[in-house]
N, C-alpha and C positions, 0 to 999 in steps of 0.2 A: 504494500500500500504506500503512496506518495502523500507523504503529509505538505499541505501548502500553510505556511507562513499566513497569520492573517491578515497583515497587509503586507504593502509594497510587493505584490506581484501579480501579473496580468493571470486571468482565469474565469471562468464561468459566473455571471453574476448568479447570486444564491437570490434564494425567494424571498428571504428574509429582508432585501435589500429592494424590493420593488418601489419603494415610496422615496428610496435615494438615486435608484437610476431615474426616476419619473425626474424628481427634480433637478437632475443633473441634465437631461436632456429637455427640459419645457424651457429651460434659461437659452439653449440654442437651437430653439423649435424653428424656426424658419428657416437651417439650414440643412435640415434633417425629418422634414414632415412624413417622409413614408418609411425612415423608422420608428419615429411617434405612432404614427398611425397601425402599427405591428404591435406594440407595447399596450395601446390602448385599447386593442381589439383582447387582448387574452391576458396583460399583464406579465407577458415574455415566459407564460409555461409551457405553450404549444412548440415541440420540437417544429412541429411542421413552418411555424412564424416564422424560425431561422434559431440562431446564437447568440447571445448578448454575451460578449466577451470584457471586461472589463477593468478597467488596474485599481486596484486598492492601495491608495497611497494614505500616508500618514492624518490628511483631512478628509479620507472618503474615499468615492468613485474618481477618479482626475480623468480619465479618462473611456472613449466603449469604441469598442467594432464591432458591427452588427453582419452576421457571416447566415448566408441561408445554405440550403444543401445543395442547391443550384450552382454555387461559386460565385457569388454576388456579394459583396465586400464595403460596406458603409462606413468607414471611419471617421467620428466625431471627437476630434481631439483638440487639446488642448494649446493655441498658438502655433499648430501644426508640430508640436515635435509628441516622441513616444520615451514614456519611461521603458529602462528597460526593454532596448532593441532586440537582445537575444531572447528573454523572454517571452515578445510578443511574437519573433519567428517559431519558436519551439510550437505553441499553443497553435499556432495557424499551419504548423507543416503537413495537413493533412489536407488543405486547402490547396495545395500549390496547383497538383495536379490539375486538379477540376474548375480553377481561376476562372470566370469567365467577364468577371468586369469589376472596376475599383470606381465609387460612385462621392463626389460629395464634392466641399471647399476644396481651390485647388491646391493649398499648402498644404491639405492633410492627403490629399491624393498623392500629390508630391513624395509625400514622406512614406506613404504606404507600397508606393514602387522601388523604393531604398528595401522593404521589409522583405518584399517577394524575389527580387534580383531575377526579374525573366524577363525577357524582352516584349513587349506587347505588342499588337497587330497595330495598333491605332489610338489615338486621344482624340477625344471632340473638345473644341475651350468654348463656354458661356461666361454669361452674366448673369450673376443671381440678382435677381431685380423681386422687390417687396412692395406693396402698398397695406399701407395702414387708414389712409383717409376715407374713409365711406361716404356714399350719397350718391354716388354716381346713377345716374337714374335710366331705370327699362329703357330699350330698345325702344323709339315709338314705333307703333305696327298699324294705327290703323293709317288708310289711306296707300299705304305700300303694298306690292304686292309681293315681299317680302313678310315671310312669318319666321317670330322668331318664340321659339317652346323650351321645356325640356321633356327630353327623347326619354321613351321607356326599351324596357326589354324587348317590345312588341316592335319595336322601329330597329330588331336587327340590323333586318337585311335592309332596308333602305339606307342606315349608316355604313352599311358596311364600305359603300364602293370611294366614302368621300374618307373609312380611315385608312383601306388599302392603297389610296395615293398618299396622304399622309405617311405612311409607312415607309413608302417608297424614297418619298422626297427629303424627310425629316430624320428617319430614324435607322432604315439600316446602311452601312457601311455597301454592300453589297446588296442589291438589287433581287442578285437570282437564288439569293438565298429568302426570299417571299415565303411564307407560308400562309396559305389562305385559313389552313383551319386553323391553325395557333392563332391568326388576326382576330376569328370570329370568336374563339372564345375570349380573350381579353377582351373583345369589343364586350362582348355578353358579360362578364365578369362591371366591368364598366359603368353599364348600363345599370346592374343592379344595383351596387354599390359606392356609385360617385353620383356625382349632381354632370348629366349631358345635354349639353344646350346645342339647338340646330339652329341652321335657318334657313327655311324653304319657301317653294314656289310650287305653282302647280303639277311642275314640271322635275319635280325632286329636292336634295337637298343638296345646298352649297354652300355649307361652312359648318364647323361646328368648333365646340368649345367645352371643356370640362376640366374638372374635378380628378388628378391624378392622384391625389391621398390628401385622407381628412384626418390629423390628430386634433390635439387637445386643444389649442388655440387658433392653428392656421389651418389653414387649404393652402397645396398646391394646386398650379394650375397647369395644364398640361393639353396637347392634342389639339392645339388650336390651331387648325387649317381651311382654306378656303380656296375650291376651285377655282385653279387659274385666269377664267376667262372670266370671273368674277371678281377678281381682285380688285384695289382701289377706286372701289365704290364703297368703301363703307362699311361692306356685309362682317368682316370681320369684326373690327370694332364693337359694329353692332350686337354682334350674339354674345361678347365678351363685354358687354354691356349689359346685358340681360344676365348671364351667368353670375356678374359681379351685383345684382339688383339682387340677389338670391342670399349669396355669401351677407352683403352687409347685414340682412335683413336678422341674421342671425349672430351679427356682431363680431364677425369672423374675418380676420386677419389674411390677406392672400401672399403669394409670394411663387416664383417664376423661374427657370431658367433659361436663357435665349442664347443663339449661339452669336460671338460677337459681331459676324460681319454681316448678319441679317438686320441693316437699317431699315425695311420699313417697318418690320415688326417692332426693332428698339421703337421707334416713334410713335406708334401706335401705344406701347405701352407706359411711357411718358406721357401720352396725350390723357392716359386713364388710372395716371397721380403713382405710378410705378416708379421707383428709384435706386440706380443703382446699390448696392450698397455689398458687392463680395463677386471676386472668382469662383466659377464653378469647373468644376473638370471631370470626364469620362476616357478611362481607360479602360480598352478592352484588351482581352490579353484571349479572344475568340471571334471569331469575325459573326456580326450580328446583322 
């Protein structure tokens, strides 16, 4: 048996310690909402949520990596550096293999690719962009012939075709590596469990907007695309208008990442009281 020290070393947060990861992660919730939103959903028991890996230093928690069995790697650290480099390599060396992406701030991304020493396929760099100002008000709809809702489970297939461009343009690395049925169930997963704003015409939908994890004080936002030959007229704006009519309504705090050289979207999101305020980075170390 391995007896661990009770502090100062990185290791599985224990149960006992739920009410000190919570508060160690709500002080940097907006840069971490979809491992919030894991913690808040089960309180980090569910193997299946993922690992809550975390350092026990002299004042507490100081630092967590949040490690699912996908190979998906969250690091919320402190000023970007890690106590204890060999011991957070030891705890994670069952990870190397199966790496498939290193998610978060980019100093702690940074520091997380010092941890695993493998070469990665690819980095995407954003901007973590926040809005805390509410009031932003609904899409107007009457008189347009522009509808802007939110989408149920029922409006699958109708979303489906506007998130498999979205897919395409936004998110994978690789094109031909598309999976339609992986697309449709996250869409579906989505649907149930995020707030999805569309905006249509009689003719279908061209744009949509959503909800990519709800913890405890923020939403992110996420999947916000709009058919090309629809663009700069508004529509997006517009649904991410409506979406955000939603969030404030329930006093909820949003927050963003954008990739930096996509100016019209930066504008767009300035125009709707968003502000920079952090690098964000993805490293994939598996082509997506």
């Amino acid at each position: 048996m391995i007896l661990f020290p009770a502090r100062n070393r990185w290791r599985p947060v224990r149960r006992s310690q739920t009410k000190e990861l919570h508060a160690f992660l709500v002080q940097r919730e907006s840069r971490c909402v979809t491992v919030t939103e894991r913690l808040k959903k089960d309180g980090g028991r569910s193997a299946g949520s993922g690992r809550f890996i975390v350092y026990d230093g002299p004042s507490g928690i100081e630092a967590c990596v949040f490690v699912t069995a996908h190979g998906f790697v969250y690091p919320i650290l402190s000023d970007g550096k890690v106590p204890d480099l060999r011991g957070l390599r030891l705890i994670l060396a069952g990870v190397r293999n199966k790496l498939f992406c290193v998610m978060g701030t980019r100093r702690d991304v940074l520091t997380m690719e010092a941890v695993f020493i493998r070469p990665p396929v690819a980095h995407v760099s954003y901007f973590l962009m926040e809005r805390q100002v509410p009031a932003i008000p609904a899409a107007p709809t009457p008189g347009s012939s522009v509808r802007y809702r939110v989408a149920t489970l029922g409006d699958a297939e109708s979303v489906f075709p506007v998130q498999r461009l979205y897919e395409l343009e936004e998110v994978l690395l690789d094109p031909d590596t598309f999976d339609a049925a992986s697309c449709m169930k996250q869409l579906k997963a989505s649907l149930r469990n995020q707030l999805v704003y569309v905006a249509e015409t009689r003719t279908g939908i061209l744009a949509k907007a959503q909800t990519n994890a709800r913890g405890y004080g923020w939403d992110q936002i996420g999947g916000v695309f709009t058919r090309e030959s629809y663009r700069s007229q508004g529509i997006g704006r517009n649904v991410m208008r409506a979406l955000l009519a939603d969030t404030d309504a329930d006093e909820r705090r949003t927050c963003l990442f954008v990739k930096k050289h996509n100016e019209p979207a930066l504008r767009m999101y300035r125009s709707l009281q968003y502000t920079t305020t952090d690098e964000f980075r993805i490293t994939y170390y598996q082509n997506v």
